[in-house]
N, CA, C, O and CB atoms as a CASP TS submission, in Angstrom:
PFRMAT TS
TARGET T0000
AUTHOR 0000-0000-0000
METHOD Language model
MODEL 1
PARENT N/A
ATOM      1  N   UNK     1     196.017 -34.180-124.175  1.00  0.00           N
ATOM      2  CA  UNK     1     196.065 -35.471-123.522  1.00  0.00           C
ATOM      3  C   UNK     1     197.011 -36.388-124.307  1.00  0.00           C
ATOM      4  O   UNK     1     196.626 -36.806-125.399  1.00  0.00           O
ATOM      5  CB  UNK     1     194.641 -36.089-123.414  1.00  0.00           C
ATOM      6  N   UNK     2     197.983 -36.667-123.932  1.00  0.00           N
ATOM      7  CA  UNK     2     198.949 -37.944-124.347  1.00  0.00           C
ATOM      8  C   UNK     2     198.257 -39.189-124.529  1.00  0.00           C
ATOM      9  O   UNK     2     197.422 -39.629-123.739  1.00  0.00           O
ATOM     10  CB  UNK     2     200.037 -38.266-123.268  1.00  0.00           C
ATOM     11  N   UNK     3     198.678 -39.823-125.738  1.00  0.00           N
ATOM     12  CA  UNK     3     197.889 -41.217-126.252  1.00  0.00           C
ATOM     13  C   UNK     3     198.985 -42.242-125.547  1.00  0.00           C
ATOM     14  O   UNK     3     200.211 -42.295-125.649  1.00  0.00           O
ATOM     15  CB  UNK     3     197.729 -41.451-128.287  1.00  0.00           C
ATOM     16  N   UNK     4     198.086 -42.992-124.828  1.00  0.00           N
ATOM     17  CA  UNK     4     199.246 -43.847-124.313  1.00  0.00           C
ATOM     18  C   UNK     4     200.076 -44.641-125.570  1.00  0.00           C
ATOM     19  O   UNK     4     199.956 -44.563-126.792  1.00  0.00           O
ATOM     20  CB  UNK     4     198.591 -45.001-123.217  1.00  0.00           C
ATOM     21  N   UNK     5     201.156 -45.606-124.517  1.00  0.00           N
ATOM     22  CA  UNK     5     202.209 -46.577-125.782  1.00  0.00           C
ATOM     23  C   UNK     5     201.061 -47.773-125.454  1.00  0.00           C
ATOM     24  O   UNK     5     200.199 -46.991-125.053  1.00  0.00           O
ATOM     25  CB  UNK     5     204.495 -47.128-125.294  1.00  0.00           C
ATOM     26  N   UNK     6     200.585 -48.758-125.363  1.00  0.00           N
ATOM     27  CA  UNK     6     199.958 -49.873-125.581  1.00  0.00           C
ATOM     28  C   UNK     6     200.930 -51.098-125.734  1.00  0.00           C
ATOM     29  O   UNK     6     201.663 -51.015-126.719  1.00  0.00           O
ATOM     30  CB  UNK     6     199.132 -49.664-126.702  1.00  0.00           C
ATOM     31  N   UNK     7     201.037 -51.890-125.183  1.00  0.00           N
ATOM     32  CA  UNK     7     201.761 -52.891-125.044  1.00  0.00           C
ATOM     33  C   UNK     7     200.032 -54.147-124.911  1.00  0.00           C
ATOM     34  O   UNK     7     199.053 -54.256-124.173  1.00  0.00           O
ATOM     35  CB  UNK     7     203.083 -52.584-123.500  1.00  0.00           C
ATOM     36  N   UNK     8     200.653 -54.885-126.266  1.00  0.00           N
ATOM     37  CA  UNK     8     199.610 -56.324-126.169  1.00  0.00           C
ATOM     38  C   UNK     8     200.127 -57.219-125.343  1.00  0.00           C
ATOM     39  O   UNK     8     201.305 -57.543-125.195  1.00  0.00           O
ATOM     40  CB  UNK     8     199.381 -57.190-127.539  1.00  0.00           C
ATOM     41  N   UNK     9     199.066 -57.638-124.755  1.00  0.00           N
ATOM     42  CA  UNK     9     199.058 -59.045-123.685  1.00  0.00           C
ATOM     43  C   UNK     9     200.133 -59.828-123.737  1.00  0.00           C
ATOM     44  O   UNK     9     201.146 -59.844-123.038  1.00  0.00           O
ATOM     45  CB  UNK     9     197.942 -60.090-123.934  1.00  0.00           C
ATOM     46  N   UNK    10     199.711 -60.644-124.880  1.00  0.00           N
ATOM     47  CA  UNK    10     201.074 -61.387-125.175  1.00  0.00           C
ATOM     48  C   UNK    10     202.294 -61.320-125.247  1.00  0.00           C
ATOM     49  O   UNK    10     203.184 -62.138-125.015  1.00  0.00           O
ATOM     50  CB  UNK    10     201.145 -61.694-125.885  1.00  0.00           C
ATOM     51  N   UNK    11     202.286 -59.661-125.791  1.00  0.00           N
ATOM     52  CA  UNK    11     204.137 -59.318-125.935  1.00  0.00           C
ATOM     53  C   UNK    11     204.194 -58.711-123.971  1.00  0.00           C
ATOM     54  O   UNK    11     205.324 -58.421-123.579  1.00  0.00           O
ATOM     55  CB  UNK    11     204.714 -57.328-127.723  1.00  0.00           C
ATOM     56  N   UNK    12     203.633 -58.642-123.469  1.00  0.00           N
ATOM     57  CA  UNK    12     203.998 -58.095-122.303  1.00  0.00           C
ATOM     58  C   UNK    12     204.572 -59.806-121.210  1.00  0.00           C
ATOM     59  O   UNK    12     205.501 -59.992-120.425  1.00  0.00           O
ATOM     60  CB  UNK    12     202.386 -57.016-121.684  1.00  0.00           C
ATOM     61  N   UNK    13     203.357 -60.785-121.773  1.00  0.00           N
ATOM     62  CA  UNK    13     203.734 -62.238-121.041  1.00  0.00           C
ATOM     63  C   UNK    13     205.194 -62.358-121.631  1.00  0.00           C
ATOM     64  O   UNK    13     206.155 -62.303-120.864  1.00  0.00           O
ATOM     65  CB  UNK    13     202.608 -63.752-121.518  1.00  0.00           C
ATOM     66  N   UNK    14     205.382 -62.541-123.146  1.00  0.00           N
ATOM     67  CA  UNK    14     206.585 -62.917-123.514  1.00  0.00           C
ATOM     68  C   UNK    14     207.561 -62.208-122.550  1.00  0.00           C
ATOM     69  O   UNK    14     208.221 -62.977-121.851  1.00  0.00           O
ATOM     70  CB  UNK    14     206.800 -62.630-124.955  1.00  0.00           C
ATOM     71  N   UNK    15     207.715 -61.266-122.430  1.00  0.00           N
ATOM     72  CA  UNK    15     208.629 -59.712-121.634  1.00  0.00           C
ATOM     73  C   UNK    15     209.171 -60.084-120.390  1.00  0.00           C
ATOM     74  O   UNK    15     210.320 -59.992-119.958  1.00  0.00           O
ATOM     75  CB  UNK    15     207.556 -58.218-121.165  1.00  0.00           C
ATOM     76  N   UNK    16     207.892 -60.623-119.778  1.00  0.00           N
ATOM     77  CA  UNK    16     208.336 -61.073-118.351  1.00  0.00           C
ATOM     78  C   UNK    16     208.088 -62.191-118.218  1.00  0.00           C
ATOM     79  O   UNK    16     207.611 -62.412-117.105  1.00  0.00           O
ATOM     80  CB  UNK    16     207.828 -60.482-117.257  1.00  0.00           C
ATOM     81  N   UNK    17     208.246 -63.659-119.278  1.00  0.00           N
ATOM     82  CA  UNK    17     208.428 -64.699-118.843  1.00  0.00           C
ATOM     83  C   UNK    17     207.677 -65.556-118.273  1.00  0.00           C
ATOM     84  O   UNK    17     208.034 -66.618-117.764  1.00  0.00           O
ATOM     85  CB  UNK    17     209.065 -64.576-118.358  1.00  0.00           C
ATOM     86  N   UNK    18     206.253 -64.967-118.366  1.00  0.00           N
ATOM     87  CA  UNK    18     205.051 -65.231-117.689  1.00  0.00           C
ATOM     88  C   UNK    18     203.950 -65.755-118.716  1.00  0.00           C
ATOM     89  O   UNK    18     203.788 -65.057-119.718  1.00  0.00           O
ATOM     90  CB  UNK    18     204.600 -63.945-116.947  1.00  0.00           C
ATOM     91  N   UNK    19     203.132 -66.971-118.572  1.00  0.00           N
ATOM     92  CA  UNK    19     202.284 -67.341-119.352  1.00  0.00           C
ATOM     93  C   UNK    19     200.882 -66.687-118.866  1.00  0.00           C
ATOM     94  O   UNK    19     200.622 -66.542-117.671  1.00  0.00           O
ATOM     95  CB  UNK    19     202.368 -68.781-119.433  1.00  0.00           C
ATOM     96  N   UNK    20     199.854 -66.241-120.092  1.00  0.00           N
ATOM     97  CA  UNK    20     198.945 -65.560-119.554  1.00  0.00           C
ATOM     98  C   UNK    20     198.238 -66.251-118.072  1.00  0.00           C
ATOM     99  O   UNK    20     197.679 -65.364-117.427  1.00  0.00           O
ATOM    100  CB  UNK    20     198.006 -65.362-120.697  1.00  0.00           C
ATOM    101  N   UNK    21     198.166 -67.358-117.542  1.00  0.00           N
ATOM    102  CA  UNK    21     197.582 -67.759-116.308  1.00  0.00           C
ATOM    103  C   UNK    21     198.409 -66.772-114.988  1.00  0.00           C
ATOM    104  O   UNK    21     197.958 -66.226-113.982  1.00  0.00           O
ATOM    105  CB  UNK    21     197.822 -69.564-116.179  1.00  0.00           C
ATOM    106  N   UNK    22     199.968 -66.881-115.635  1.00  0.00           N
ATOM    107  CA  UNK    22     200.809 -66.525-114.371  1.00  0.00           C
ATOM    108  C   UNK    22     200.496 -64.763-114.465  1.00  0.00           C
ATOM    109  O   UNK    22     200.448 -64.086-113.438  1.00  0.00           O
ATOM    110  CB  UNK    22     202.774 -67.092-114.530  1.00  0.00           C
ATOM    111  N   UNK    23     200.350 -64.326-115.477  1.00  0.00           N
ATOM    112  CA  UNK    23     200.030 -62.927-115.739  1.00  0.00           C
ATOM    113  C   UNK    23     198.642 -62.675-114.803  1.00  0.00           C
ATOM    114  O   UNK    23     198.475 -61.721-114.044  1.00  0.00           O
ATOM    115  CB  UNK    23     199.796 -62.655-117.478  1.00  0.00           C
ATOM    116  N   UNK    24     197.568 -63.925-115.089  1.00  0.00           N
ATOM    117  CA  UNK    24     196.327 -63.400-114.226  1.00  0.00           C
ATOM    118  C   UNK    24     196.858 -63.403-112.888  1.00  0.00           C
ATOM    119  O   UNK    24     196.701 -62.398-112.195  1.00  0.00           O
ATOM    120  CB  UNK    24     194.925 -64.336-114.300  1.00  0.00           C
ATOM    121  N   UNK    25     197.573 -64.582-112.361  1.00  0.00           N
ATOM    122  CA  UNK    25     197.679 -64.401-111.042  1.00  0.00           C
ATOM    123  C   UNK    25     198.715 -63.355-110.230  1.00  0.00           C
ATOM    124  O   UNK    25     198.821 -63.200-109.013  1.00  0.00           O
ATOM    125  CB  UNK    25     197.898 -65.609-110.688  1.00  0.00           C
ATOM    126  N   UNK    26     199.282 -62.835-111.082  1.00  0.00           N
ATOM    127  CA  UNK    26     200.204 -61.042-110.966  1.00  0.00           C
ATOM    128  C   UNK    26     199.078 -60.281-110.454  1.00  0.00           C
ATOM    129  O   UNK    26     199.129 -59.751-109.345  1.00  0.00           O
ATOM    130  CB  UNK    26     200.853 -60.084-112.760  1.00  0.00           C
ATOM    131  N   UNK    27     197.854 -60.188-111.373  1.00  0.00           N
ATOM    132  CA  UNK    27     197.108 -59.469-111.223  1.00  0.00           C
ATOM    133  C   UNK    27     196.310 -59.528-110.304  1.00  0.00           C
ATOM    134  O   UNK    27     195.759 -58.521-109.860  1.00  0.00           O
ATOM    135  CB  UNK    27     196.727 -59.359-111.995  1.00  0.00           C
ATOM    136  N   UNK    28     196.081 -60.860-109.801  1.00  0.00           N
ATOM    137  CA  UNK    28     195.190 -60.742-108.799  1.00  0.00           C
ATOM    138  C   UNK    28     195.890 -60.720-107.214  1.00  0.00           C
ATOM    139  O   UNK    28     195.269 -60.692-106.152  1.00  0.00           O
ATOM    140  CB  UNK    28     194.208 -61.918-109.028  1.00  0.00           C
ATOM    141  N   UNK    29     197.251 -60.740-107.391  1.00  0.00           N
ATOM    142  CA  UNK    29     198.190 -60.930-106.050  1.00  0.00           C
ATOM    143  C   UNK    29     198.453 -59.878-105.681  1.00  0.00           C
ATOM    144  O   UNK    29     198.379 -59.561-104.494  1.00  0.00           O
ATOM    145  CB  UNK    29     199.445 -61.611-106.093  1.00  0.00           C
ATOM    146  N   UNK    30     199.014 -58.684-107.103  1.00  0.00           N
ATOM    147  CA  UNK    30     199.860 -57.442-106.898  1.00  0.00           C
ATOM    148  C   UNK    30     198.957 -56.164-106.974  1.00  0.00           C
ATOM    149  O   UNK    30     198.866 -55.491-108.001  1.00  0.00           O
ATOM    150  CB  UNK    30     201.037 -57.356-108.025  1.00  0.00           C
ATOM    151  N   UNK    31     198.303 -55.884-105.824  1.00  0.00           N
ATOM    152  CA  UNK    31     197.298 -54.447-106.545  1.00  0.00           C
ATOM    153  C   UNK    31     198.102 -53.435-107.137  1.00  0.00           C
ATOM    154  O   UNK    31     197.372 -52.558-107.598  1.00  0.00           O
ATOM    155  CB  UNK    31     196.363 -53.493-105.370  1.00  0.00           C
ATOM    156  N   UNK    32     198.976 -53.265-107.264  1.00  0.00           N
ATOM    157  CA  UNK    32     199.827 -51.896-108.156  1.00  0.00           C
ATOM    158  C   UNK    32     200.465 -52.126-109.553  1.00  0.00           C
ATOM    159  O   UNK    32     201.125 -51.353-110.247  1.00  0.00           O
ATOM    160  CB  UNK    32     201.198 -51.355-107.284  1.00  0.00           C
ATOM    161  N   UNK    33     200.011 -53.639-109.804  1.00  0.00           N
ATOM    162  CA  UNK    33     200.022 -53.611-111.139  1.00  0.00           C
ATOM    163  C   UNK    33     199.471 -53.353-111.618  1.00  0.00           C
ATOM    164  O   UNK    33     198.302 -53.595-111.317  1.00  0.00           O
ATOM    165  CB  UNK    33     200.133 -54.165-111.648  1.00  0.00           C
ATOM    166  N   UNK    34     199.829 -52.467-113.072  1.00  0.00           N
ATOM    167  CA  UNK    34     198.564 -52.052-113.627  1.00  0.00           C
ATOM    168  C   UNK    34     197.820 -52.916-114.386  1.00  0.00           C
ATOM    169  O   UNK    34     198.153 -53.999-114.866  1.00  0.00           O
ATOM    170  CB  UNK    34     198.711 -51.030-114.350  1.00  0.00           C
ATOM    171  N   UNK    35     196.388 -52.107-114.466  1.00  0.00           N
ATOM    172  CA  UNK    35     195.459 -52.892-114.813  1.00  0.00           C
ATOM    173  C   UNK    35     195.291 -52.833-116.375  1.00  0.00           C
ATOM    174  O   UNK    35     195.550 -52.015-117.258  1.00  0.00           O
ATOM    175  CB  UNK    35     194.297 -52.558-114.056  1.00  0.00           C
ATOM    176  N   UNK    36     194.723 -54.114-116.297  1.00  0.00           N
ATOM    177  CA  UNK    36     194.884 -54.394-118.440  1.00  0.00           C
ATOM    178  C   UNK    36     193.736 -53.110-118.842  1.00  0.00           C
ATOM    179  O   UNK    36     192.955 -52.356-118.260  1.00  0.00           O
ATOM    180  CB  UNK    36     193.926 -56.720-119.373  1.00  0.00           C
ATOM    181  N   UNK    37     194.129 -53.368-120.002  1.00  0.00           N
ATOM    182  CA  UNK    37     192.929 -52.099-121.049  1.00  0.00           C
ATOM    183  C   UNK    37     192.329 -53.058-122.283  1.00  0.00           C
ATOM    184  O   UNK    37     192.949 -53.352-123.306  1.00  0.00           O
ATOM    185  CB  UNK    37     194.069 -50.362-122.090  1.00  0.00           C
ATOM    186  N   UNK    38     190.645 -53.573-121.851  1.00  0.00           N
ATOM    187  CA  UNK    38     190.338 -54.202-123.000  1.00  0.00           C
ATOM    188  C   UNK    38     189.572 -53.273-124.132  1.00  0.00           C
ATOM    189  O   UNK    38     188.581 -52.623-123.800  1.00  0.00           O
ATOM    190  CB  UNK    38     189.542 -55.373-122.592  1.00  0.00           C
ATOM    191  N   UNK    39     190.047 -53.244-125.404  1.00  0.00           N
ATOM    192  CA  UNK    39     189.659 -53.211-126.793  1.00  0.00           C
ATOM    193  C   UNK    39     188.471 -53.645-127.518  1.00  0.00           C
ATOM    194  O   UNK    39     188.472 -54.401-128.489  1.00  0.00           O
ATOM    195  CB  UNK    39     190.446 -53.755-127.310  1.00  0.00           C
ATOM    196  N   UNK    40     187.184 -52.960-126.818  1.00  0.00           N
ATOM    197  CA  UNK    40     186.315 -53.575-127.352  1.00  0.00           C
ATOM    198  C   UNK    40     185.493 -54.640-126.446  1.00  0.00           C
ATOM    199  O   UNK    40     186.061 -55.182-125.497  1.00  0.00           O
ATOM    200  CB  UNK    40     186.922 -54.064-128.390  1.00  0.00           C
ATOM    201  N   UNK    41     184.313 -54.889-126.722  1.00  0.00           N
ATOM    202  CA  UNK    41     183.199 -55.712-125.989  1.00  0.00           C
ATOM    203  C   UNK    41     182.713 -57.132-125.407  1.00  0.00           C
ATOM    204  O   UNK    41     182.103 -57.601-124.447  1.00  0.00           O
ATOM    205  CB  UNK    41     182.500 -55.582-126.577  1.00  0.00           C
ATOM    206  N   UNK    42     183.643 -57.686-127.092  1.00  0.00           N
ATOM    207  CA  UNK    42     183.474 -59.566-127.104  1.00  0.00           C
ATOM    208  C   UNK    42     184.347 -59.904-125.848  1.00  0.00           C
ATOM    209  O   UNK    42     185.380 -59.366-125.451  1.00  0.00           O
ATOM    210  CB  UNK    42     184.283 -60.569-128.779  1.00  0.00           C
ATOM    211  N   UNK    43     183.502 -61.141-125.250  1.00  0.00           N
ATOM    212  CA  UNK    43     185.192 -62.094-124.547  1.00  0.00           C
ATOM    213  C   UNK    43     186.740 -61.816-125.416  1.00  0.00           C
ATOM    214  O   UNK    43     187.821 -61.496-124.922  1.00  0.00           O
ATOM    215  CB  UNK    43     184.946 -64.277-124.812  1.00  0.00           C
ATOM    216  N   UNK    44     186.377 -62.076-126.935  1.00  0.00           N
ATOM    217  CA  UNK    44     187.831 -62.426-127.713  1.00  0.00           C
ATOM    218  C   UNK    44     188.793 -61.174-127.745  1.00  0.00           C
ATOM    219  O   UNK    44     190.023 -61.233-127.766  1.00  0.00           O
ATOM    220  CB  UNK    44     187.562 -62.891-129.395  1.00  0.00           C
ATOM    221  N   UNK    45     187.709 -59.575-127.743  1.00  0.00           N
ATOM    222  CA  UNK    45     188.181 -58.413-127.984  1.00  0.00           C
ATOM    223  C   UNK    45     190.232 -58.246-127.149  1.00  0.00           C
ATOM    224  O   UNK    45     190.723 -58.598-126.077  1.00  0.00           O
ATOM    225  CB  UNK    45     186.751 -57.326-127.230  1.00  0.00           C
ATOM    226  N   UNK    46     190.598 -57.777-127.975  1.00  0.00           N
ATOM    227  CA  UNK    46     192.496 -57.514-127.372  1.00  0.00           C
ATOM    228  C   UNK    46     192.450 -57.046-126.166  1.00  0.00           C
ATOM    229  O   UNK    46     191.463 -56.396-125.819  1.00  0.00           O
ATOM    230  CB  UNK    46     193.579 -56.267-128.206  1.00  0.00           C
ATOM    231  N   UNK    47     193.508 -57.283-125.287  1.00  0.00           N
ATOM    232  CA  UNK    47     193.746 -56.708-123.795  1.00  0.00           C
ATOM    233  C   UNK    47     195.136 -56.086-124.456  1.00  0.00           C
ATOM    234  O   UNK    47     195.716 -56.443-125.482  1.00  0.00           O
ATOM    235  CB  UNK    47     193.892 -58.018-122.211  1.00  0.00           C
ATOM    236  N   UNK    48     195.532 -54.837-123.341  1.00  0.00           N
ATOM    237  CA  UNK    48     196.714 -54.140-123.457  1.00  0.00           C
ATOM    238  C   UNK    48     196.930 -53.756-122.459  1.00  0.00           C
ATOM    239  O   UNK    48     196.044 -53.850-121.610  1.00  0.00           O
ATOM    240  CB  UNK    48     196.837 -53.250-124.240  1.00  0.00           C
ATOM    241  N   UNK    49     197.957 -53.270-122.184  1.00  0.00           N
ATOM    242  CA  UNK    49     198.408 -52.532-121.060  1.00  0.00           C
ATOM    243  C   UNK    49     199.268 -51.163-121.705  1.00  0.00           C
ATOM    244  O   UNK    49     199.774 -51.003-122.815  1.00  0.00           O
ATOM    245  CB  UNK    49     199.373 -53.585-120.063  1.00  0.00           C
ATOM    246  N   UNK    50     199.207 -50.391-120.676  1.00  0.00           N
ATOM    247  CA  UNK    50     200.081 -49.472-120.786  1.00  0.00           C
ATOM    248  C   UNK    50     201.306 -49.060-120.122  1.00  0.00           C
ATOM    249  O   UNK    50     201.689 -48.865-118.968  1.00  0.00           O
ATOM    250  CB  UNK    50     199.532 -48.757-120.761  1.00  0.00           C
ATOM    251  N   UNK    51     201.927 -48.985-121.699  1.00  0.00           N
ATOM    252  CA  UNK    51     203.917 -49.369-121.540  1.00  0.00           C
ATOM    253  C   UNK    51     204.350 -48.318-119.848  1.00  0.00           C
ATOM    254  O   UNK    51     204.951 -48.750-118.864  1.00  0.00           O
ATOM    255  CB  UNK    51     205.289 -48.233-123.681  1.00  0.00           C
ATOM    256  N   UNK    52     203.720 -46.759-120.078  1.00  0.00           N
ATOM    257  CA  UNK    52     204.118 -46.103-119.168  1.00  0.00           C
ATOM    258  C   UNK    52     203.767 -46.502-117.254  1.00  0.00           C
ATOM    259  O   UNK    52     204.441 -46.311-116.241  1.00  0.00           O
ATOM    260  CB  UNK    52     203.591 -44.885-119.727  1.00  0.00           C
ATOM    261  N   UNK    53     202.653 -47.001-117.448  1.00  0.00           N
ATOM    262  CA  UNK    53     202.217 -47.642-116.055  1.00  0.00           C
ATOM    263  C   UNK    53     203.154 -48.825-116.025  1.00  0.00           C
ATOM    264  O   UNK    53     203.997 -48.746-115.132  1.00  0.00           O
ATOM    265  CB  UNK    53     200.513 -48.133-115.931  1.00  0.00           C
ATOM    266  N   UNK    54     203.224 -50.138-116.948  1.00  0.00           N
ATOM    267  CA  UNK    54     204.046 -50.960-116.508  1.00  0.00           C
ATOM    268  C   UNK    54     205.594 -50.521-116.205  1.00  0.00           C
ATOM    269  O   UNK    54     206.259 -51.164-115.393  1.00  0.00           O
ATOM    270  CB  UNK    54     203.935 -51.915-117.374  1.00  0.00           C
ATOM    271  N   UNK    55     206.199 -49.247-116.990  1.00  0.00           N
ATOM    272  CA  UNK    55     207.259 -49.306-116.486  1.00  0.00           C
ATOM    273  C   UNK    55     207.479 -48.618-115.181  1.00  0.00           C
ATOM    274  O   UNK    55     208.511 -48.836-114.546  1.00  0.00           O
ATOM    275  CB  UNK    55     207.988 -48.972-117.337  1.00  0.00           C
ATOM    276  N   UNK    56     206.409 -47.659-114.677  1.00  0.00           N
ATOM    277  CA  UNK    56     206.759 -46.978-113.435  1.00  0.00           C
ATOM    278  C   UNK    56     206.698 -48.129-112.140  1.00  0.00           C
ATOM    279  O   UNK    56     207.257 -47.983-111.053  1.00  0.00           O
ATOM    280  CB  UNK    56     205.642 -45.660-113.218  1.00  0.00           C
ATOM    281  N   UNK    57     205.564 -49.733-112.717  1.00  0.00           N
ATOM    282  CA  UNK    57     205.821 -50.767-111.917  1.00  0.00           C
ATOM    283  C   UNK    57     206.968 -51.346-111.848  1.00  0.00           C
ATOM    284  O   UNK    57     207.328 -52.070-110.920  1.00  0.00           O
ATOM    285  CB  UNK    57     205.120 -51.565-112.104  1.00  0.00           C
ATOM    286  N   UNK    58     207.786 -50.982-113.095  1.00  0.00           N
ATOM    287  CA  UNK    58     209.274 -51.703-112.439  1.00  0.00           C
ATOM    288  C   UNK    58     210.005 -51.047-111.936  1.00  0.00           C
ATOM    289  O   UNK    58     210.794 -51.571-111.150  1.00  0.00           O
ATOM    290  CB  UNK    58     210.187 -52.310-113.213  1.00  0.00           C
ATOM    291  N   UNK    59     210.065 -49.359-112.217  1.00  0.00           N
ATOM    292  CA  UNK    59     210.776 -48.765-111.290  1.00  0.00           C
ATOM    293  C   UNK    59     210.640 -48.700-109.813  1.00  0.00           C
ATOM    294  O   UNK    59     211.446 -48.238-109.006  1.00  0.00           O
ATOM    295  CB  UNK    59     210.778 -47.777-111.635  1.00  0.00           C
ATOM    296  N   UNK    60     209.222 -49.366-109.551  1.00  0.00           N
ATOM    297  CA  UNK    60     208.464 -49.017-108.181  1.00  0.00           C
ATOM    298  C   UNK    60     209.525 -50.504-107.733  1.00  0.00           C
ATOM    299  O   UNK    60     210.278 -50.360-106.770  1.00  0.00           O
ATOM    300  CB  UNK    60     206.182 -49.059-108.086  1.00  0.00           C
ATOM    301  N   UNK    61     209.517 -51.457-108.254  1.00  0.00           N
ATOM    302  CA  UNK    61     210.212 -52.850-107.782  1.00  0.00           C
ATOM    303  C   UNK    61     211.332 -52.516-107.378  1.00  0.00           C
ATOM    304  O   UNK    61     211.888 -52.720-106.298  1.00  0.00           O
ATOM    305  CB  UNK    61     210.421 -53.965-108.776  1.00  0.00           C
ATOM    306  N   UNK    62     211.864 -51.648-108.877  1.00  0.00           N
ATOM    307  CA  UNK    62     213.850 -51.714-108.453  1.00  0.00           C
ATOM    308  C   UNK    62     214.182 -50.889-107.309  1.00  0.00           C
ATOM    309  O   UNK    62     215.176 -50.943-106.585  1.00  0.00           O
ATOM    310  CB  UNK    62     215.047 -50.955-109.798  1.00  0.00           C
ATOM    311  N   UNK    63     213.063 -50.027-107.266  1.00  0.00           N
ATOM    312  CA  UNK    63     213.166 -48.864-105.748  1.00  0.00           C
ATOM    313  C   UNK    63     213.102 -49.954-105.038  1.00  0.00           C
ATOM    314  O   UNK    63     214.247 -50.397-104.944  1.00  0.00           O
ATOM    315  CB  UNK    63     211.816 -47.516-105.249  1.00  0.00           C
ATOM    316  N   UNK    64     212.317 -50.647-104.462  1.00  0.00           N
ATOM    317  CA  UNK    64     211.781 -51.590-103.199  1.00  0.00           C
ATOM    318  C   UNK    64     213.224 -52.296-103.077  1.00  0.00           C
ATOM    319  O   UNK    64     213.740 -52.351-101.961  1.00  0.00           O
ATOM    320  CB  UNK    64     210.244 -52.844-103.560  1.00  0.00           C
ATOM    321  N   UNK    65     213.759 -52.731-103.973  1.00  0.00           N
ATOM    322  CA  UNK    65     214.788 -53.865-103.341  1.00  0.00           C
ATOM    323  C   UNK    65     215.562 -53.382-103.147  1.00  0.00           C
ATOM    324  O   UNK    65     216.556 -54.068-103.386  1.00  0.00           O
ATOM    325  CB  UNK    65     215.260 -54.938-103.887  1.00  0.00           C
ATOM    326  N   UNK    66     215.964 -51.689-102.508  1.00  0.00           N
ATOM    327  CA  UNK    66     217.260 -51.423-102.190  1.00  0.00           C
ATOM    328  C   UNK    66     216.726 -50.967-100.662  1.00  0.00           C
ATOM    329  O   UNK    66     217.060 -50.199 -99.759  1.00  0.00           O
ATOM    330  CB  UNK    66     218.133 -50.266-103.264  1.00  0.00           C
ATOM    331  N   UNK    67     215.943 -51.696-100.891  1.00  0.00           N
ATOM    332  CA  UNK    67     215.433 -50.820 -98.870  1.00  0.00           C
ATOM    333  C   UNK    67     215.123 -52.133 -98.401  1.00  0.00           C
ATOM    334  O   UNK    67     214.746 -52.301 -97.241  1.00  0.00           O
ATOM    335  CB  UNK    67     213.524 -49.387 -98.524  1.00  0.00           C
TER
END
């Protein structure tokens, strides 16, 4: 089983220019974004995503805008 790459919250908002609010509302607009991965139990515990799902979401974008 491949360990995913992990991309943190924050460096993923920085990435795309998005403050975590605009990040929630990605998430709740776009169902094929992928979904965060939380780290643990607390409210405070880290969110991540994974690098390989977010990037097949941008390839899925750059496909879409040529049709």
């Amino acid at each position: 089983m491949e360990t995913p790459n992990l991309i943190p919250q924050h460096a993923l908002c920085k990435a795309m220019g998005l403050s975590p609010n605009g990040l929630r509302k990605l998430l709740q607009k776009d169902p094929d974004f992928p979904r965060p991965i939380k780290i643990g139990t607390e409210k405070q515990s880290p969110v991540f995503y994974d690098a390989g799902e977010y990037q097949n979401w941008i390839e899925a974008k750059k496909a879409g805008r040529a049709a």
